[in-house]
Every structure is written in structure tokens, then in C-alpha cells.
C-alpha positions as CSV (number, residue, x, y, z in Angstrom):
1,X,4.0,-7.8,-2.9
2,X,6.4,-5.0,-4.2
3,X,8.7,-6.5,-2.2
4,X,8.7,-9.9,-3.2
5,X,8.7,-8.0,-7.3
6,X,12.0,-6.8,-6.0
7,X,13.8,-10.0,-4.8
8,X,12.5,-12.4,-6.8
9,X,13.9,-9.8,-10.0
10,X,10.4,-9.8,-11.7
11,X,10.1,-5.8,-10.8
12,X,12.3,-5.0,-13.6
13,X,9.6,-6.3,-16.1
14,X,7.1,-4.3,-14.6
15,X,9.1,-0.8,-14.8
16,X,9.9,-1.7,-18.9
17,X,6.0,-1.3,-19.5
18,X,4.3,1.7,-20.6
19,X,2.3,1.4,-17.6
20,X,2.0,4.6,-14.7
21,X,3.1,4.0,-11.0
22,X,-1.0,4.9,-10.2
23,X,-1.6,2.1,-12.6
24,X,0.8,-0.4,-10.9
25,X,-0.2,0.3,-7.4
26,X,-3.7,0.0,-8.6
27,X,-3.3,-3.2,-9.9
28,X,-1.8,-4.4,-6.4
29,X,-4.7,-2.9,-4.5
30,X,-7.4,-4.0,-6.3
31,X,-7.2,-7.6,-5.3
32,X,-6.7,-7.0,-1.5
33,X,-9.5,-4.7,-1.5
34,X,-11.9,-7.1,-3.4
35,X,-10.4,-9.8,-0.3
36,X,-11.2,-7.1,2.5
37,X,-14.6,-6.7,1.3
38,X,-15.1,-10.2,1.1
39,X,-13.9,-11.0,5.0
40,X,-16.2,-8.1,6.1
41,X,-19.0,-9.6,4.7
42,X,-18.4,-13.0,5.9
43,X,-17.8,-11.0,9.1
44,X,-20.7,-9.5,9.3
45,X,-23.0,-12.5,8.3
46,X,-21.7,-14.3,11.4
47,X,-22.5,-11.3,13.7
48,X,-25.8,-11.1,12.5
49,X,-26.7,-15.1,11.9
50,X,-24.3,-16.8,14.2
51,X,-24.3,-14.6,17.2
52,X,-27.3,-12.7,17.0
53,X,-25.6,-9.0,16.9
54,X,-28.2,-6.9,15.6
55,X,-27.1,-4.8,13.0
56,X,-29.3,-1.2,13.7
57,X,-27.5,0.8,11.3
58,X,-26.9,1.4,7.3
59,X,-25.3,-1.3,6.1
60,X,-24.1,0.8,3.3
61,X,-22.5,3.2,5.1
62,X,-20.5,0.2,7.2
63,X,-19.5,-1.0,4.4
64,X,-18.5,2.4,3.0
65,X,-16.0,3.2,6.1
66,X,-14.9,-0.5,5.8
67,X,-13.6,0.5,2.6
68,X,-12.1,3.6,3.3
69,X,-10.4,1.5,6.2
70,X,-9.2,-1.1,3.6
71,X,-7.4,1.1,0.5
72,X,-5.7,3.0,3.9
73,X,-4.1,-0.2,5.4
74,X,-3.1,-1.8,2.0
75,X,-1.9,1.5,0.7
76,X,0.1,1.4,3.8
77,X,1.5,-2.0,3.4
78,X,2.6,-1.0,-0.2
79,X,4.6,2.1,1.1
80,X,5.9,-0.1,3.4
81,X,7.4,-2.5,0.8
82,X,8.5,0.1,-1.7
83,X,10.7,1.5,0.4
84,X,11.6,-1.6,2.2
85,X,12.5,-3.8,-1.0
86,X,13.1,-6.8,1.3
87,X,10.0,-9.1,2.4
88,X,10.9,-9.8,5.7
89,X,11.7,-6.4,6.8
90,X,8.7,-5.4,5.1
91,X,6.9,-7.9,6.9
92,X,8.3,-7.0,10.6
93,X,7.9,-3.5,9.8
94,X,4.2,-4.2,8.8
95,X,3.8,-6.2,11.9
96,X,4.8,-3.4,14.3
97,X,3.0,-0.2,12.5
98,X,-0.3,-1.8,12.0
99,X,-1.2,-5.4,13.4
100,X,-0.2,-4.7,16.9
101,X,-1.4,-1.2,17.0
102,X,-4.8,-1.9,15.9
103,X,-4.8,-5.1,18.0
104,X,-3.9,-3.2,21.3
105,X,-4.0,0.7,20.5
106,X,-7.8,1.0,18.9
107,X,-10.2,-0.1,21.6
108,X,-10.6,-3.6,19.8
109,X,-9.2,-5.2,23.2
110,X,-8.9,-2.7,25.6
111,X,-10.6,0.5,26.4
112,X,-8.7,3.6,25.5
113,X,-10.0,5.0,28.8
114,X,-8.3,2.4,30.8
115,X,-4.5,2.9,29.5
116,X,-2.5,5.6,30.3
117,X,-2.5,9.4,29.3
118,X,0.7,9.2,27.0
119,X,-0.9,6.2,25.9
120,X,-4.2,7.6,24.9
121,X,-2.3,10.2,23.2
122,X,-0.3,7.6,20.7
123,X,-4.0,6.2,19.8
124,X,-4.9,9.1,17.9
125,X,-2.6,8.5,15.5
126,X,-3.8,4.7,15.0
127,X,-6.8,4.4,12.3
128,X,-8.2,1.3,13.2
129,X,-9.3,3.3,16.5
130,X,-11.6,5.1,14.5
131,X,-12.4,2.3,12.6
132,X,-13.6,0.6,15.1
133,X,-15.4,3.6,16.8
134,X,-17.5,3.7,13.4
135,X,-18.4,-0.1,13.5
136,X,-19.4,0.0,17.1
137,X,-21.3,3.3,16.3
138,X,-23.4,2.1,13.2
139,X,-23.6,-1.8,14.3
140,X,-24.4,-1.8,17.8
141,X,-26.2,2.2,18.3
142,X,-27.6,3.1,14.6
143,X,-25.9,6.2,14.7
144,X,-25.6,8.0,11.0
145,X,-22.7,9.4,9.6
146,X,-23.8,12.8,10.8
147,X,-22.6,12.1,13.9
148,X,-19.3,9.9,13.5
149,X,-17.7,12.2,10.6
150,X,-14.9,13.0,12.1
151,X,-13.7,9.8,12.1
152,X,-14.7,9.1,8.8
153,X,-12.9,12.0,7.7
154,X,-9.7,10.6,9.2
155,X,-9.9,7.6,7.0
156,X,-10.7,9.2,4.2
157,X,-7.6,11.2,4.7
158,X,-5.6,9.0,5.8
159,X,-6.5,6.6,3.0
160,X,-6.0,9.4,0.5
161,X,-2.5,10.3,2.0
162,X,-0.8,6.8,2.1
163,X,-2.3,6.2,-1.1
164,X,-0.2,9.3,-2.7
165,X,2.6,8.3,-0.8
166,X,2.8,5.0,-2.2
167,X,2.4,5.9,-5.9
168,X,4.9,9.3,-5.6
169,X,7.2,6.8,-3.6
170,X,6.9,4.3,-6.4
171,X,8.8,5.8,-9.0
172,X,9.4,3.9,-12.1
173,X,13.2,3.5,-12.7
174,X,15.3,1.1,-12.0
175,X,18.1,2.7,-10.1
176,X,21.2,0.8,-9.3
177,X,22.7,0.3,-5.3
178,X,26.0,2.1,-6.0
179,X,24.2,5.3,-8.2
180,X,23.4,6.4,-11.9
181,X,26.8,4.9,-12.8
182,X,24.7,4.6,-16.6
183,X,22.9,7.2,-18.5
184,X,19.0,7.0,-18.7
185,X,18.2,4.6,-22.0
186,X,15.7,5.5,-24.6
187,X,12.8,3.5,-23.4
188,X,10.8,6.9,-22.9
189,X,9.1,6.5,-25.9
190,X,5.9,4.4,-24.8
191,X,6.5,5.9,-21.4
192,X,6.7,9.8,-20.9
193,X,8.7,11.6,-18.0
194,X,9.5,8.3,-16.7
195,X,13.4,6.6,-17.3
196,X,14.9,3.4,-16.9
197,X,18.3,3.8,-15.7
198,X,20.7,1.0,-15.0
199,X,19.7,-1.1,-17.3
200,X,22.8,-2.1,-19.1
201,X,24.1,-3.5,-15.8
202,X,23.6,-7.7,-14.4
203,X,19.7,-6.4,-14.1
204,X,17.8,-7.4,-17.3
205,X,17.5,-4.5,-18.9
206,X,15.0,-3.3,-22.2
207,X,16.3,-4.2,-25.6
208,X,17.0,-0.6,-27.0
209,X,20.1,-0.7,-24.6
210,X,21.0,-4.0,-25.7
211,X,21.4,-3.1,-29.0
212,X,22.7,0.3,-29.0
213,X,25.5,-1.5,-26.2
214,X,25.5,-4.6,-28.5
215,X,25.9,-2.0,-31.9
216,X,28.6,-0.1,-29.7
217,X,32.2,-1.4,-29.9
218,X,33.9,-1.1,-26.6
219,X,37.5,0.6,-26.0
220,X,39.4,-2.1,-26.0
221,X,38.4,-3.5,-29.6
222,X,38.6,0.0,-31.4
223,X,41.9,0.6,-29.5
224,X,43.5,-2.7,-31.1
């Protein structure tokens, strides 16, 4: 979605509010979480009513790591289009760090203990893996969380981690491709510590630069 802000030019309305990079990324999270939810319940309702899965653990605590697994992944996919800025290399970049890893890397499909060493190896760094080992754990086995924390603690770190990274990453300026060929403008008022720069260039701009550049004569007028 920050990618698609980007091309479609609409980012630069976002960076002129007085709203925080936390606030922003909050604001694109908050609906894809509210969606994740949603499918896991659906998900869950099948397994229980469709195909007759009994469900012998809390359902609070699966729905507590589900959670911690959704604001990880999302997070992820907004660092991922930050810094990619472009949807379709966000998108194939997207594809090949998370789909296909948690498709073939976290025991969804295979069993780790089947693939090879250097193989097993890479999975550790894939959180669906432990996802998945905590669904399996409180669905099919009742186990608590006093014996699956370590992989709970994962997400939670890992959801914590991406999360930073994506609102540090996210930094409210508007900085153009060939440098800071303009000085910051005064739209720092409503904002604190954060600077729009660029703006008096083809981008849209905020309206204190357009006036103080509109009030300003250029060279060439005061030099005839």
C-alpha cells in the first residue's frame, strides 16, 4: 500500500499532515490486521464444523499467537514497500521473502525433518515455522503456552522488530531522486523534528513554499 502512495503521487499528501510515521503505519496495519483476524476465524470455524478438527486447546491463546503472527507479516510487507517504492518489485519481493517460504520452509507442506541439513538450517529464520508449530501444538495436542514459548517469543520479537523497522524506515520527508537540491521548508510548525524537503520541485508541494517561492522574485526579473 506505501507503494502504491508513492506511484500513484498521493504519498506527498500524507507526509504534509501533522501526522507521526507510528501513526501512518498504524493506520495501514490496522485494516489488514482486522482482515487476518477475520480469515482465522472463518478458518477455524471450518476446522471445527466442516471437518471435524477438534480444537483441545485455548482458543484465546490461538488467537493470541495468530496475532502476533499477523502485525509480523504486515509489518513486513510495509518495510518491504517503503523501501521498495515501486508495487511490482514490492510485490515480487514479497512473493519470494514470505509466501514461498512459509508455503515450503515452515512444515505447512513438508516436514522439516525430511529436507536437508542446510535446509533445516534456513527454516529457523522463517516465522510462519513457528507459527505453525504453535497452531499444531494448541489445536491438535492442548498444549499451553508454557510449553511452546519459545516460539511465541520469536513472534513476539519478530513482530516487534519489523514493526520498528518499518516506522524508523518510514521517515516523513519527501526527498527528491537526484538529493536535497532545496532547503527544508517551514512546514515544521504542526509537525516537530520532521521536514519536508523538495517540495518546491514538479512534486506538489505545501503552500508555505508556494508562497514564500511565489513572494520571491527570481534572478532573472530583479536582474532586468
Amino acid at each position: 500500500t506505501v507503494a502504491r502512495e508513492w506511484e500513484s503521487g498521493t504519498m506527498e499528501q500524507l507526509i504534509s499532515t501533522p501526522s507521526r510515521p507510528a501513526e501512518l503505519i498504524l493506520g495501514k496495519l490496522l485494516p489488514y490486521f482486522v482482515i487476518g483476524l477475520v480469515d482465522v476465524l472463518i478458518a477455524v470455524l471450518m476446522a471445527v464444523f466442516l471437518f471435524h478438527v477438534p480444537l483441545r486447546g485455548s482458543v484465546l491463546l490461538l488467537f493470541g499467537v495468530a496475532a502476533l503472527f499477523i502485525i509480523g507479516t504486515i509489518a513486513q510487507g510495509i518495510l518491504i514497500s517503503t523501501v521498495a517504492r515501486q508495487q511490482l518489485l514490492a510485490s515480487q519481493f514479497a512473493m519470494v521473502s514470505t509466501f514461498l517460504p512459509a508455503f515450503l520452509l515452515s512444515g505447512f507442506t513438508f516436514a522439516i525433518a525430511n529436507m536437508p541439513l542446510p535446509v533445516q538450517v534456513i527454516t529457523f529464520v522463517v516465522p510462519a515455522r513457528y507459527f505453525v508449530a504453535l497452531v499444531k501444538g494448541i489445536f491438535l495436542r492442548g498444549v499451553g503456552l508454557g510449553a511452546m514459548w519459545p516460539d511465541a517469543l520469536f513472534l513476539l520479537v519478530f513482530a516487534t522488530v519489523v514493526a520498528g523497522a518499518a516506522i524508523r524506515k518510514f521517515l516523513k520527508k519527501l526527498v527528491l531522486p537526484w538529493g536535497n537540491a532545496f532547503a527544508p521548508c517551514s512546514a515544521r510548525s504542526s509537525a516537530p523534528s520532521f521536514a519536508i524537503r523538495g517540495c518546491a520541485s514538479s512534486f506538489s508541494g505545501c503552500p508555505s513554499c508556494r508562497r514564500s517561492s511565489s513572494a520571491t522574485p527570481s534572478r532573472s526579473t530583479s536582474a532586468t
